[in-house]
C-alpha positions as a Python dict, from the first residue, in 0.01 Angstrom:
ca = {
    (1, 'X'): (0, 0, 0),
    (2, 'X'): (-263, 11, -249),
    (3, 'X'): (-366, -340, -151),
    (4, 'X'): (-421, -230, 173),
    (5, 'X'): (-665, 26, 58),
    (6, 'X'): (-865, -200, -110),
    (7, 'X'): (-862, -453, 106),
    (8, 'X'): (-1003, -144, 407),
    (9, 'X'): (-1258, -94, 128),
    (10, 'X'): (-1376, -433, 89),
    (11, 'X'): (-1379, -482, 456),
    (12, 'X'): (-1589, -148, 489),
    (13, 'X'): (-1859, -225, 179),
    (14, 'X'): (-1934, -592, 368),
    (15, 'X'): (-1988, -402, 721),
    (16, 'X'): (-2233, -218, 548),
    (17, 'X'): (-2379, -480, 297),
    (18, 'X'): (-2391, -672, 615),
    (19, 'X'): (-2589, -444, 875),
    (20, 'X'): (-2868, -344, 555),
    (21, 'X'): (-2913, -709, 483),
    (22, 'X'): (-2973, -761, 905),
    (23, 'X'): (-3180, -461, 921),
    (24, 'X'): (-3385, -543, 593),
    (25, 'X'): (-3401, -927, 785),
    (26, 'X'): (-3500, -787, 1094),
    (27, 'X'): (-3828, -583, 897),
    (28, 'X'): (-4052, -837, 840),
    (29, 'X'): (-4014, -915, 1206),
    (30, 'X'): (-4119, -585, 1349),
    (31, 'X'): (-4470, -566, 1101),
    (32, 'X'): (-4509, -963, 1267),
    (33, 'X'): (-4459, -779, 1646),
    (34, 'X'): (-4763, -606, 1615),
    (35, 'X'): (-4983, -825, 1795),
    (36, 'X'): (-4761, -856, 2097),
    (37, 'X'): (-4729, -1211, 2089),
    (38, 'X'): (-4386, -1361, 1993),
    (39, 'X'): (-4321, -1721, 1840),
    (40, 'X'): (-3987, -1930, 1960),
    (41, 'X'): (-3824, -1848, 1613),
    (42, 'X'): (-3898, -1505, 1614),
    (43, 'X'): (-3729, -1449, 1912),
    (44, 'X'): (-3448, -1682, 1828),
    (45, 'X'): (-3394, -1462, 1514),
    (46, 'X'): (-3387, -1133, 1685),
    (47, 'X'): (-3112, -1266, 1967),
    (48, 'X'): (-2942, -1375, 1662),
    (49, 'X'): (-2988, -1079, 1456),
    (50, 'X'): (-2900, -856, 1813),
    (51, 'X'): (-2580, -1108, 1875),
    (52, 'X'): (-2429, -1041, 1547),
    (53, 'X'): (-2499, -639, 1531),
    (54, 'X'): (-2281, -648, 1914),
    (55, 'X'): (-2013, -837, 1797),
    (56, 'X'): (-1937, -676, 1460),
    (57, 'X'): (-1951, -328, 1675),
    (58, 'X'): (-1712, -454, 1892),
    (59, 'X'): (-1503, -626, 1579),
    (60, 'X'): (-1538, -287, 1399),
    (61, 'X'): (-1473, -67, 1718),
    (62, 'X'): (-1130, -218, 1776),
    (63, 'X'): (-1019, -246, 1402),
    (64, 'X'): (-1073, 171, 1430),
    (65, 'X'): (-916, 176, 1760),
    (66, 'X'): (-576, -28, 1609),
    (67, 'X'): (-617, 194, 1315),
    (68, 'X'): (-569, 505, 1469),
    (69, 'X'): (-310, 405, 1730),
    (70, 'X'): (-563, 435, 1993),
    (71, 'X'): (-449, 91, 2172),
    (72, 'X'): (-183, 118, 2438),
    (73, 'X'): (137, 66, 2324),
    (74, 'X'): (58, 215, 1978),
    (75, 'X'): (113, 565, 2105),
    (76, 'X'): (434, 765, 2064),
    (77, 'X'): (625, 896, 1762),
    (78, 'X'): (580, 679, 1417),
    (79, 'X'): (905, 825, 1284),
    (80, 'X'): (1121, 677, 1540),
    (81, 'X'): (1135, 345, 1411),
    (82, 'X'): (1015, 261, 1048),
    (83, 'X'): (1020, -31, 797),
    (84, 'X'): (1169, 68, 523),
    (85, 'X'): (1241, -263, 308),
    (86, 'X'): (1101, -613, 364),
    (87, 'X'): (1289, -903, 177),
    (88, 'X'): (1087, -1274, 183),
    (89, 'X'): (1344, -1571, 190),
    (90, 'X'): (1114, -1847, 227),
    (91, 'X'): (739, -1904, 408),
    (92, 'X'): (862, -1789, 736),
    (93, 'X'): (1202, -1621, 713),
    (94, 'X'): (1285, -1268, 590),
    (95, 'X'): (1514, -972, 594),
    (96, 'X'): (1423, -658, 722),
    (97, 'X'): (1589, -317, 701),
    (98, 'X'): (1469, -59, 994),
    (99, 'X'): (1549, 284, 1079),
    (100, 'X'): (1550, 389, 1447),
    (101, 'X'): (1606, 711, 1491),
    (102, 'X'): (1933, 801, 1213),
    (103, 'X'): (2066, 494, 1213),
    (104, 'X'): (1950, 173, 968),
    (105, 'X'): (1969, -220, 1090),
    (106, 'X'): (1956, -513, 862),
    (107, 'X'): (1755, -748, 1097),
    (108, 'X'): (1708, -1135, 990),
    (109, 'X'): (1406, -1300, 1081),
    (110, 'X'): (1239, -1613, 1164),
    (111, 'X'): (1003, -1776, 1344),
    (112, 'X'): (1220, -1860, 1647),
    (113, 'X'): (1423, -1491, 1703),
    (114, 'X'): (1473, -1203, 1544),
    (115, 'X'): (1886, -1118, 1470),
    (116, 'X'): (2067, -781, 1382),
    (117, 'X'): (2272, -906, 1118),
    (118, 'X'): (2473, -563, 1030),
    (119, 'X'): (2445, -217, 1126),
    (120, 'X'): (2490, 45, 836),
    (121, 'X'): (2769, 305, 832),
    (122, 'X'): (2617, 468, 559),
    (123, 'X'): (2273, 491, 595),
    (124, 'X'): (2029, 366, 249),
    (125, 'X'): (1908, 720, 70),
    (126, 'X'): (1579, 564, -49),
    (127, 'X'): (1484, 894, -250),
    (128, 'X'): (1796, 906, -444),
    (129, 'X'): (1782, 507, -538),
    (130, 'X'): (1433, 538, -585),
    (131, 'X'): (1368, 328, -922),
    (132, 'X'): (1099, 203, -1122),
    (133, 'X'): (957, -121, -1005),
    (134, 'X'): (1096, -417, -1259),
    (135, 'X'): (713, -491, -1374),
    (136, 'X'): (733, -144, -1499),
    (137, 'X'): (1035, -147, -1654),
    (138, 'X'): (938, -490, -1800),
    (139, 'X'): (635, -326, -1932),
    (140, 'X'): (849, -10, -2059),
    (141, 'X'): (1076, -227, -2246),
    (142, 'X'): (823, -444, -2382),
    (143, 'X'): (599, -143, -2486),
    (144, 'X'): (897, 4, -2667),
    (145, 'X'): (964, -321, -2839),
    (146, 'X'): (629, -406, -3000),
    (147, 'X'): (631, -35, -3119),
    (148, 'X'): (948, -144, -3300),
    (149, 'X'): (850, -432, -3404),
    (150, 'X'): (528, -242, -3533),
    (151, 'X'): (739, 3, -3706),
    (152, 'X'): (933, -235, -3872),
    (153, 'X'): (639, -407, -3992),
    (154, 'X'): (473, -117, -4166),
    (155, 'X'): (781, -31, -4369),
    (156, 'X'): (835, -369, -4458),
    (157, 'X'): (470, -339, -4615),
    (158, 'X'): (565, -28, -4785),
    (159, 'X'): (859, -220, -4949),
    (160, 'X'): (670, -471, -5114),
    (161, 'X'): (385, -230, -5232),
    (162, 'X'): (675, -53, -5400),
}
């Protein structure tokens, strides 16, 4: 999730680092115009310049229109079916537990079909098994380790001042 975010804010600061380094381009070009008379290149430049502007609208238009569900198809309910665990088994092949509607599918993937591999009785309470992440339990346990291992070393420095 929080990749995601950064990854929409990368994606946001080079649309605009892109269109100020056009525009800033472009200026030289306009204080050149004022004569009237245009050279091959500086035309070639501003078709350029115009070509890019029109297709990063229209690249940027329909990233916003997929992000907000705008394109057909994307309408409807998003809490009717939902993703709620993804489980990589190689480069193309993966496990993936959905929710439609009350009930939960295990679903096994790959690059030729997609296969319901077992229905669950008992639906998966993901607030209730909700556990730290194992890098931050590794980083818990490691944490509580070196301040043992800290402790341990100030008393043994105590002993031999004594």
């Amino acid at each position: 999730m929080m990749l995601s975010k950064i990854r929409v804010f990368f994606k946001q600061q080079a649309g605009i680092y892109c269109l100020l380094f056009f525009s800033l381009v472009n200026q030289p070009l306009w204080a050149a115009t004022e004569s009237g008379i245009f050279t091959t290149s500086e035309l070639a430049v501003q078709v350029a310049i115009g070509l890019v502007v029109v297709l990063s609208l229209m690249f940027a238009l329909a990233w916003l229109a997929k992000r907000m569900r705008l394109v057909p198809g994307a309408l409807g309910n998003k809490d009717i079916i939902r993703t709620l665990a993804v489980l990589p088994l190689g480069n193309r092949e993966k496990l993936l537990l959905v929710q439609v509607g009350e009930e939960q599918l295990l679903l096994g993937i790959t690059t030729q079909q997609i296969t319901c591999l077992h229905e669950l009785k008992k639906p998966i309470d993901f607030n209730a098994t909700a556990s730290k992440p194992a890098f931050a339990q590794f980083m818990q346990h490691w944490s509580a380790k070196n301040q043992l291992t800290a402790t341990n070393n100030e008393e043994k420095k105590v002993d031999k001042k004594d």
